[in-house]
FIZADO-638955 format. One record per residue (C-alpha): x, y, z; residue in three letters. Coordinates in steps of 0.2 Angstrom, whole numbers, padded with zeros to 4 digits, always signed. Each point is the difference from the previous one (the first is absolute). Layout:
XYZALA
...
END
This chain:
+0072+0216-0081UNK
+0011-0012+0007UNK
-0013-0006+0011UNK
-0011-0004-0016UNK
+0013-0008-0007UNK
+0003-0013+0013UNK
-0001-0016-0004UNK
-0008-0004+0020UNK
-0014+0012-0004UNK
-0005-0006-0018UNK
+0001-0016+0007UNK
-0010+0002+0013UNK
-0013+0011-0010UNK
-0003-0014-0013UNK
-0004-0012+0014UNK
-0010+0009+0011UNK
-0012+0005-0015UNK
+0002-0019-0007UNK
-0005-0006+0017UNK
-0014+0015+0005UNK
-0012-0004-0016UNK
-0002-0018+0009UNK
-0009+0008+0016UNK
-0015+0000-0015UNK
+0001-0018+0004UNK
+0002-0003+0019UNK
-0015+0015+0002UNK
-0013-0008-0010UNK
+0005-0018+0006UNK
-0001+0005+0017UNK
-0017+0010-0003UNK
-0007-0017-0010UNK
+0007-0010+0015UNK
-0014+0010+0013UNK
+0011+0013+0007UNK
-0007+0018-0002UNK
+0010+0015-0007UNK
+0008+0006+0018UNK
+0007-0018+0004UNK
+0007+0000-0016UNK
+0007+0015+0002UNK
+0007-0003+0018UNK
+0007-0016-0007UNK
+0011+0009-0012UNK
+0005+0015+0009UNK
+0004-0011+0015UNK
+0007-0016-0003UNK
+0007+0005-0018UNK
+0008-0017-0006UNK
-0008-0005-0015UNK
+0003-0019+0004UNK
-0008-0001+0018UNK
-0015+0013-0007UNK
-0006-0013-0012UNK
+0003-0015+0011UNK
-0012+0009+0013UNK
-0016+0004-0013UNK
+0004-0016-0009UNK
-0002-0012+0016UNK
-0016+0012+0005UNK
-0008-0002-0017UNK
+0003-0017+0001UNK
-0010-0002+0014UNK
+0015-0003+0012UNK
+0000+0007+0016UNK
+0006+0018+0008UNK
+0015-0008+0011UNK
+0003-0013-0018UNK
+0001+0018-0011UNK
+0013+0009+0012UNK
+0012-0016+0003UNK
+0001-0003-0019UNK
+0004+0021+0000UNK
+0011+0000+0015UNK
+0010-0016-0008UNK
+0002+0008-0017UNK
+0006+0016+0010UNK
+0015-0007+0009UNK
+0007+0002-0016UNK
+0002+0020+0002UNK
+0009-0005+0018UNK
+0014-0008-0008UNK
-0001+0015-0015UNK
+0002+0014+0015UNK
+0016-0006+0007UNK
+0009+0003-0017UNK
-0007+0014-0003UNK
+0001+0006+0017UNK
+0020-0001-0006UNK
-0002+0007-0016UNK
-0008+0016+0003UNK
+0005+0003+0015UNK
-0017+0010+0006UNK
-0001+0009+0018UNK
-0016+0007+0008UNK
-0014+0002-0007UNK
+0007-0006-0018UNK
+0002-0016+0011UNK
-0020-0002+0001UNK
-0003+0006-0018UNK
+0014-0013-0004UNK
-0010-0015+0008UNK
-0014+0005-0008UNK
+0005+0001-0019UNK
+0013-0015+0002UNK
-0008-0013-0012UNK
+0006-0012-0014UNK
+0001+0012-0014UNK
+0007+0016+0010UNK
+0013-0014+0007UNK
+0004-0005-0017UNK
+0003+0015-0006UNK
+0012+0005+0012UNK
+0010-0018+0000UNK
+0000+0003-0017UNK
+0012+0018-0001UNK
+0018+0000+0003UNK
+0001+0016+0008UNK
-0002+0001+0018UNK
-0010+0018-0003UNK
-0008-0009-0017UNK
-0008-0014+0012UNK
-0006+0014+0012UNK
-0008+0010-0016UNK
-0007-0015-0008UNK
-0009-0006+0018UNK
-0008+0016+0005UNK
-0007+0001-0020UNK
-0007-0016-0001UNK
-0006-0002+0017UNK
-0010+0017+0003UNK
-0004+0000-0020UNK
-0008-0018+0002UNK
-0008+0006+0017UNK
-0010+0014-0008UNK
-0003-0009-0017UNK
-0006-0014+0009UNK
-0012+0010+0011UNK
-0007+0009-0013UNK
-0003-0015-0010UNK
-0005-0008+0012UNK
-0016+0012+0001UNK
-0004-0002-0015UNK
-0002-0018-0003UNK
-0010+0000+0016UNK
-0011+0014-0007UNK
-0001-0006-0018UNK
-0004-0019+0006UNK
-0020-0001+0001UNK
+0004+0007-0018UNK
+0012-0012-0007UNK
-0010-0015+0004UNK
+0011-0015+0003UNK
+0018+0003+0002UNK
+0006-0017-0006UNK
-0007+0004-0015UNK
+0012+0016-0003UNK
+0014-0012+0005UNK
+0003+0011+0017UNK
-0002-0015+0011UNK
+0018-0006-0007UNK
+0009+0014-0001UNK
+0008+0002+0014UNK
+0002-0020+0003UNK
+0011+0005-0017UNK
+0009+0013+0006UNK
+0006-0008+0016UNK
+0007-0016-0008UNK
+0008+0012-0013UNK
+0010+0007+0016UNK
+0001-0016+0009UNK
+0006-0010-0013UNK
+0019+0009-0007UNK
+0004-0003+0019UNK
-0002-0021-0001UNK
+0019-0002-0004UNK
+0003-0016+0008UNK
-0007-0018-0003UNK
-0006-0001+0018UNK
-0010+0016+0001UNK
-0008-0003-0016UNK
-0005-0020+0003UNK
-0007+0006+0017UNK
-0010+0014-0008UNK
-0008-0012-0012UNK
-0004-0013+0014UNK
-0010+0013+0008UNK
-0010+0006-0015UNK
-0006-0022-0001UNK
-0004+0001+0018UNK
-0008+0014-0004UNK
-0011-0005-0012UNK
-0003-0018+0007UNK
-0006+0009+0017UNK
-0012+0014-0009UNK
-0015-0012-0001UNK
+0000-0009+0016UNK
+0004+0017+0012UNK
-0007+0014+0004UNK
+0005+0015-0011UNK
+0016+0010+0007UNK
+0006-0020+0010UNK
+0010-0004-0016UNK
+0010+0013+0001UNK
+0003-0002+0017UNK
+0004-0018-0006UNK
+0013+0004-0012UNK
+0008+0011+0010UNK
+0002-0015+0014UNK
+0008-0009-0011UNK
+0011+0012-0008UNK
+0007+0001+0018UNK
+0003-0017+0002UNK
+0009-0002-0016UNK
+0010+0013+0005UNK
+0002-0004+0017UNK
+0008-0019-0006UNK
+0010+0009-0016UNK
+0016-0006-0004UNK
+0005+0016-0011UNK
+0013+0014+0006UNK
-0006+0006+0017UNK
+0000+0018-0010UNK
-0009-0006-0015UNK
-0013+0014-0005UNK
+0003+0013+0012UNK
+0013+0007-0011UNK
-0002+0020-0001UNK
-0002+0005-0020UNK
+0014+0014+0005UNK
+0014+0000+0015UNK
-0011+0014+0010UNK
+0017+0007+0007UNK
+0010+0000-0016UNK
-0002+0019-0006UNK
+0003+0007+0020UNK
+0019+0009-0001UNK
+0005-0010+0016UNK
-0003-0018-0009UNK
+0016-0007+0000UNK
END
């Protein structure tokens, strides 16, 4: 009982199912986008970060090309780097868990956790959201890739922005500063000014350039932004 009533776990549950029905999305956009059932499926069950996936079938479905698709994927996954180390401290995982831990650690199960106050709440709400998401995703995953041919266009069901949605919905609480915020809307203008005259998957690449050299010339608190949502070493007995 007490596990059911933890707040970690109903947390966790409410985003993993939340963020599973999307898979719909990514598994007939990646279907639409020329990739077959078992690339999609690889895709998912192997790279599992939501961002990078549809990064990857959008540059391809674009046209752009295979080494274009996975540097757009591998930038948007550098992400979950920086996401590992706090969670790494948070949760604390050893053997195995360790692998199961890298694969899971996302922006919603590292939300969750960030989120609770309790050191064993942050391991609870982790461990839901990322294995729920995990096997939500999958599964739904499947079937958008299998209900595709059927559903016709995509777009059309509005599945082509859902997940564009869902990330600026995560990304956006955490632009707290003036800095991070002007940066991120310089990038989406280069963006946009970039899409017509480059190959698809480039503009990406080019925002991300200049993101990087914004940040590399900022004038704001060396710190600024890398802030951890929780102290990960506040609820340990030895913390001073």
């Amino acid at each position: 009982m007490e596990f059911t009533k933890s707040p970690g776990v109903r947390i966790g549950l409410s985003i993993a199912v939340a963020t599973g029905l999307y898979g719909v999305s990514f598994g007939a956009l990646s279907v639409a986008s020329g990739l077959d059932l078992w690339q999609t499926m690889a895709l998912s069950l192997l790279l599992f970060s939501g961002g990078s996936q549809f990064a990857f079938i959008g540059v391809v479905g674009g046209g752009g090309s295979g080494a274009a698709a996975m540097s757009a994927a591998s930038l948007l996954g550098i992400r979950n780097a920086v996401y590992a180390m706090q969670m790494n401290a948070l949760v604390r995982p050893r053997g195995w868990r360790k692998l199961l831990a890298a694969q899971v650690t996302i922006d919603e199960s590292t939300a969750t956790a960030s989120g609770q106050t309790d050191n064993l709440e942050q391991r609870r709400g982790f461990w839901t959201a990322g294995i729920g998401i995990y096997v939500l995703w999958n599964l739904f995953t499947a079937v958008g890739a299998l209900l595709g041919n059927a559903m016709g266009d995509p777009a059309q069901w509005g599945l082509d922005g859902a997940a564009v949605a869902a990330f600026l919905a995560l990304l956006w609480p955490r632009l707290k500063a003036r800095e991070p915020v002007a940066i991120a809307v310089v990038c989406a203008v280069v963006t946009l000014l970039a899409v017509p005259f480059v190959p698809a998957g480039i503009p990406i690449l080019i925002a991300a350039a200049v993101a990087g050299a914004l940040g590399w010339v900022s004038h704001g608190p060396a710190d600024e932004g890398l802030e951890p949502d929780v102290d990960p070493y506040a609820t340990r007995e030895d913390h001073p």
